[in-house]
C-alpha positions in Angstrom: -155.4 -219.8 -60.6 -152.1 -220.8 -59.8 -149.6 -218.0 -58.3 -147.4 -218.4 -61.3 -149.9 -218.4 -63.6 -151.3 -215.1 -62.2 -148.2 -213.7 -62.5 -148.0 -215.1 -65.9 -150.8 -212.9 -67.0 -149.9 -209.7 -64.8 -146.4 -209.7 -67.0 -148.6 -210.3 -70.3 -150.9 -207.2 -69.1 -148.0 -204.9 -68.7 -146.5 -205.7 -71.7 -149.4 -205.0 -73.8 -150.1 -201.9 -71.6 -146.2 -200.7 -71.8 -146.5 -201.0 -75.9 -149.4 -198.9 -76.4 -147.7 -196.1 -74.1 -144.6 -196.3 -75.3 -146.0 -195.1 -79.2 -146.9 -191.8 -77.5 -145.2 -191.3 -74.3 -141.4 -189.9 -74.1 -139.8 -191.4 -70.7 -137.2 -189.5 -68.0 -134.8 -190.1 -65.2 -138.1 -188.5 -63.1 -140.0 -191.5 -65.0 -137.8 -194.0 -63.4 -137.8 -192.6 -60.4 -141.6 -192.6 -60.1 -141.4 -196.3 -61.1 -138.9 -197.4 -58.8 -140.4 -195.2 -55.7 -143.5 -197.4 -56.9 -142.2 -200.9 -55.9 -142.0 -201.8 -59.5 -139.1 -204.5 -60.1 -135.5 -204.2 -62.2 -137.0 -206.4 -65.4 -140.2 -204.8 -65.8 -138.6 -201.3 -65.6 -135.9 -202.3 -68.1 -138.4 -203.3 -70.6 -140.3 -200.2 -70.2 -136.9 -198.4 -70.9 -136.5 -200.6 -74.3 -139.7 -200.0 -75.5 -139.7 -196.2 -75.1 -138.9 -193.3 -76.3 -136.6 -191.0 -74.2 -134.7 -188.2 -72.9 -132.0 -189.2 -70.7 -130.4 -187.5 -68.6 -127.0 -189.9 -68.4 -124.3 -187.4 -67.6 -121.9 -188.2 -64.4 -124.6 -185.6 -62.1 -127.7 -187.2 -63.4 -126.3 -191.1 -62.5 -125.0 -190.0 -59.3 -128.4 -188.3 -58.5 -130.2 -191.6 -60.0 -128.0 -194.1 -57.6 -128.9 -191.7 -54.2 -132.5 -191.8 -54.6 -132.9 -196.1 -55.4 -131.9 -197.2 -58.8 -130.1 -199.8 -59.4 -126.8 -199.9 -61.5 -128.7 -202.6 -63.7 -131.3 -200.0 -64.7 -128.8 -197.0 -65.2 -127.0 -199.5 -67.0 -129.9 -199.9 -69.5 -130.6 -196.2 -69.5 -127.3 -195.4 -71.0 -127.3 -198.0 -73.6 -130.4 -196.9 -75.1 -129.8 -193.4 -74.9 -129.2 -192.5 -78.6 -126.2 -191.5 -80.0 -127.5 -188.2 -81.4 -128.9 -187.4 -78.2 -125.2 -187.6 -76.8 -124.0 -185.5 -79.8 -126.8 -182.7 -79.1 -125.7 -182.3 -75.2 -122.1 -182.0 -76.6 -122.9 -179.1 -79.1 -124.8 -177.5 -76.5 -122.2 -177.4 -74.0 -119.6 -176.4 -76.6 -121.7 -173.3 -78.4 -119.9 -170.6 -79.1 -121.9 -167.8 -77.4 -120.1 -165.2 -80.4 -122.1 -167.1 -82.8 -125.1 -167.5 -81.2 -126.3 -165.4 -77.7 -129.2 -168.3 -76.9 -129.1 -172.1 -77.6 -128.5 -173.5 -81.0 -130.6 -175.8 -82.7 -130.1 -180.1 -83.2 -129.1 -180.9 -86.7 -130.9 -183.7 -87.8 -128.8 -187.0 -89.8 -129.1 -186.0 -93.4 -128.5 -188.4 -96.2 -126.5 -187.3 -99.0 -129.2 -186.4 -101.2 -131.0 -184.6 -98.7 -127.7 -182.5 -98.3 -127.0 -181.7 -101.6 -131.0 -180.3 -101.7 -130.1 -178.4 -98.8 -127.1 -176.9 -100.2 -129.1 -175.3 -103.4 -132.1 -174.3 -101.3 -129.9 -172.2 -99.1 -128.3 -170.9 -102.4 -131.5 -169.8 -104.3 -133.2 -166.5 -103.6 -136.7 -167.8 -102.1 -139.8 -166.6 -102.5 -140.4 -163.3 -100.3 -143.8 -164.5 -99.2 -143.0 -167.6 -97.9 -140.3 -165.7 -95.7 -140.8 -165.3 -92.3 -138.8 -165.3 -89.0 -139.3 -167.6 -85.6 -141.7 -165.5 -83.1 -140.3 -167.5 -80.4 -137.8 -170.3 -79.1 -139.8 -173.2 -81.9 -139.5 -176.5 -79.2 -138.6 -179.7 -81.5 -139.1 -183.2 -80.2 -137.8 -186.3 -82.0 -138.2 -186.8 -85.7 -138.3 -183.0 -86.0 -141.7 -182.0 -85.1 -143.0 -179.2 -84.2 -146.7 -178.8 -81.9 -148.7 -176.5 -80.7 -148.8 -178.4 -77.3 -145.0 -176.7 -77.1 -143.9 -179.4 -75.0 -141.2 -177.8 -72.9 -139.1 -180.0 -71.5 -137.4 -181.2 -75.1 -133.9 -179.6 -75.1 -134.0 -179.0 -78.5 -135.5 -175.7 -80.4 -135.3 -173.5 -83.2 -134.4 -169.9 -81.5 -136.1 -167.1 -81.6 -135.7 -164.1 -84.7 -134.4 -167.6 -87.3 -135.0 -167.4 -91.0 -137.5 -169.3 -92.0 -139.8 -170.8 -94.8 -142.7 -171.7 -94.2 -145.4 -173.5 -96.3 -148.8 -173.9 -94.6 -151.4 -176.2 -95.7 -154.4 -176.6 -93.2 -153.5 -176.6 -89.8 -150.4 -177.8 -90.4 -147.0 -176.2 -92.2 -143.8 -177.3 -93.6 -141.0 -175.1 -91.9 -137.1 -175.2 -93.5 -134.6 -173.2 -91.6 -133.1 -171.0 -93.9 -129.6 -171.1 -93.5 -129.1 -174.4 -92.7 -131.7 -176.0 -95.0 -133.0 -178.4 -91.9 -136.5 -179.1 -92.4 -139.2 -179.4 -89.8 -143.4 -180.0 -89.7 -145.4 -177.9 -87.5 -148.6 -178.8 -85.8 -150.7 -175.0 -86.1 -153.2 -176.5 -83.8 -156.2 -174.8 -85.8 -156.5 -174.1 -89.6 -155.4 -170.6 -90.6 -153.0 -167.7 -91.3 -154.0 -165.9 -87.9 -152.8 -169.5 -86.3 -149.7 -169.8 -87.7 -148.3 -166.2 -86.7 -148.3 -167.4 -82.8 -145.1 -169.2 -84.2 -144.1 -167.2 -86.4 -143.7 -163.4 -87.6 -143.5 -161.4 -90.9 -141.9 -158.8 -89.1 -137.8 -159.6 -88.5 -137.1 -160.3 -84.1 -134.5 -158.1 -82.6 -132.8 -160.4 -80.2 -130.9 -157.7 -78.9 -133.4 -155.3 -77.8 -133.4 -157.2 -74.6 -131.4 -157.2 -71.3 -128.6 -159.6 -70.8 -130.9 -160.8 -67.8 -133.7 -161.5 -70.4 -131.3 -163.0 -72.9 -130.1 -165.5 -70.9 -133.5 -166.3 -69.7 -134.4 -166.8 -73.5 -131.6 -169.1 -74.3 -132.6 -171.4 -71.5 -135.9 -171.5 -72.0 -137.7 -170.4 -69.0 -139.5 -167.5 -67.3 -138.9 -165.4 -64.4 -140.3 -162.9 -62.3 -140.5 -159.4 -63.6 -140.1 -160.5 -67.1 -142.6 -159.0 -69.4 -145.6 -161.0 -71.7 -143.2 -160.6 -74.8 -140.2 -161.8 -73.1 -141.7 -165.3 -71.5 -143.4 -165.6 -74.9 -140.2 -165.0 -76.7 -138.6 -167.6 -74.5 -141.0 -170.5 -73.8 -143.2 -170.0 -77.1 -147.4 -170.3 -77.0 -148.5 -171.7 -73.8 -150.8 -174.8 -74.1 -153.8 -173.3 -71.8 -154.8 -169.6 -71.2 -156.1 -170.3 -67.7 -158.2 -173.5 -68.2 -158.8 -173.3 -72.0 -156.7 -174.7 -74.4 -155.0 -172.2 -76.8 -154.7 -174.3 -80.2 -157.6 -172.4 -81.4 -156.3 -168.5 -79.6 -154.7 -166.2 -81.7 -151.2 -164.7 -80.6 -153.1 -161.3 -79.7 -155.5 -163.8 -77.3 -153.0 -165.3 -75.5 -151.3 -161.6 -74.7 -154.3 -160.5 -73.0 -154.7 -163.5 -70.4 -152.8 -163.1 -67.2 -152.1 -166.3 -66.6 -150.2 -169.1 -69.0 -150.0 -172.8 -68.2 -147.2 -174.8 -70.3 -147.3 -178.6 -70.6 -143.4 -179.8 -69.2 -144.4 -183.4 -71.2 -147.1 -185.9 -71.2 -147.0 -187.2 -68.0 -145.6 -184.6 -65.5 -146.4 -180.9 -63.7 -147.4 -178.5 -65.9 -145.5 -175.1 -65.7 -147.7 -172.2 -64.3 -146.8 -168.2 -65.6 -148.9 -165.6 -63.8 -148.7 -161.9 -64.5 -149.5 -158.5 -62.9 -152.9 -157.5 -64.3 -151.7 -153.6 -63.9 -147.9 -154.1 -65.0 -148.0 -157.0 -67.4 -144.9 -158.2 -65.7 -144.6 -161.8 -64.3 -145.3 -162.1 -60.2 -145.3 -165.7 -59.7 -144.1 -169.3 -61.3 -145.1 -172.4 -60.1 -143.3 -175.9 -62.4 -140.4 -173.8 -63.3 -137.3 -176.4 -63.4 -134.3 -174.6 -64.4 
């Protein structure tokens, strides 16, 4: 076969290939990076960047870091133009928060279309139905199209904080969760079918943000654990972890997962996972291993 030909076929190959993954996989500057440290060339890169989904990182720090290690202005170039405009608008409002309103990281708004607004704007005025109340156990992480899975991927910047008002509908192993004050709807992925499921996202009982340390608080609002933090602080801040040592936890109860000593996050589909070890005797975190902030 003819060189061209061959290469003919390799491009067909990757395209398929780069469709398939593209339906599930969410791509990153350290995506491109991989690629580029690879060997793989400016066109097939930018087409994997077209045909993705993604998260970004396009501020002045994250180009100038992109441009030291390889990449070439034409594939920063693409990155920014597909980086969506509400992704730009969600970095903004979570620079700007005012930390009187809110002591951790505020949630995305998704677009709402008029009609959707104005249902929004009676649910938050009607009294709801006590038994459907109930109040976010953790920091809720929310990837695009407002989803919500047990997986708890944890390098989305977006989440529902910990101690909101919620109400939640379940049906099966999955549950239809509307933030209470601002009407913004969400669908959660339980993981497993049942009530004792569901409370490892969320609680009957109302969260006291406040009974923890400024320390812990900040470490809640970004997401992340750290040493000497307790099982109920990481859990508060980084939500169900996706393995209890080796076994997955969709079908662990909260009350499981708080008596293994060591938790293992998934960052995102492709990438390290993010390893939280405690202190069999003080229940208190003594090592981290994946932790990026």
């Amino acid at each position: 076969m003819k060189p061209f030909k061959v290469m003919a076929v390799l491009i067909s190959i990757f395209f398929v290939i780069n469709f398939k993954l593209a339906v599930a996989e969410t791509i990153t500057n350290e995506t491109i990076l991989t690629m580029v440290e690879a060997g793989l060339g400016e066109e097939l890169i930018n087409s994997k960047i077209k045909t993705s989904q993604n998260q970004f990182d396009v501020s002045t720090e994250g180009i100038l870091k992109l441009k030291k290690e390889g990449v070439s202005e034409k594939i920063i170039k693409t990155m920014i133009e597909v980086s969506t405009k509400s992704d730009t608008l969600e970095q903004k409002t979570i620079s700007t928060v005012n930390r009187a309103e809110s002591p951790y990281l505020v949630e995305k708004a998704p677009p709402i279309e008029k009609e959707q607004k104005e249902l929004s704007s009676t649910a938050s005025n009607t009294n709801h139905n006590e038994d459907n109340i109930y109040y976010a156990r953790c920091n809720l992480k929310v990837i695009k199209g407002n989803h919500i899975t047990w997986v708890n991927w944890q390098s989305t910047p977006t989440f529902i904080h910990a101690g909101t008002r919620l109400k939640v509908t379940r049906t099966g192993n999955t549950a239809s969760v509307v933030n209470i004050e601002t009407g913004s709807s969400y669908t959660l992925d339980i993981g497993a079918d049942g009530e004792v499921f569901l409370e490892k996202f969320v609680t009957k009982k109302p969260l006291d943000i406040n009974q923890f340390s400024a320390d812990v608080l900040n470490n809640i609002k970004n997401t992340v654990a750290r040493i000497g933090m307790t099982k109920e602080e990481v859990y508060t801040a980084m939500g169900p972890p996706t393995n209890i040592g080796n076994v997955r936890s969709n079908t662990k109860t909260y009350e499981d997962i708080m008596s293994a000593d060591l938790w293992v996050y998934a960052r995102r589909r492709f990438g390290k996972n993010i390893g939280v070890e405690f202190d069999a005797g003080t229940g208190r975190v003594n090592r981290t291993e994946g932790i990026w902030k």
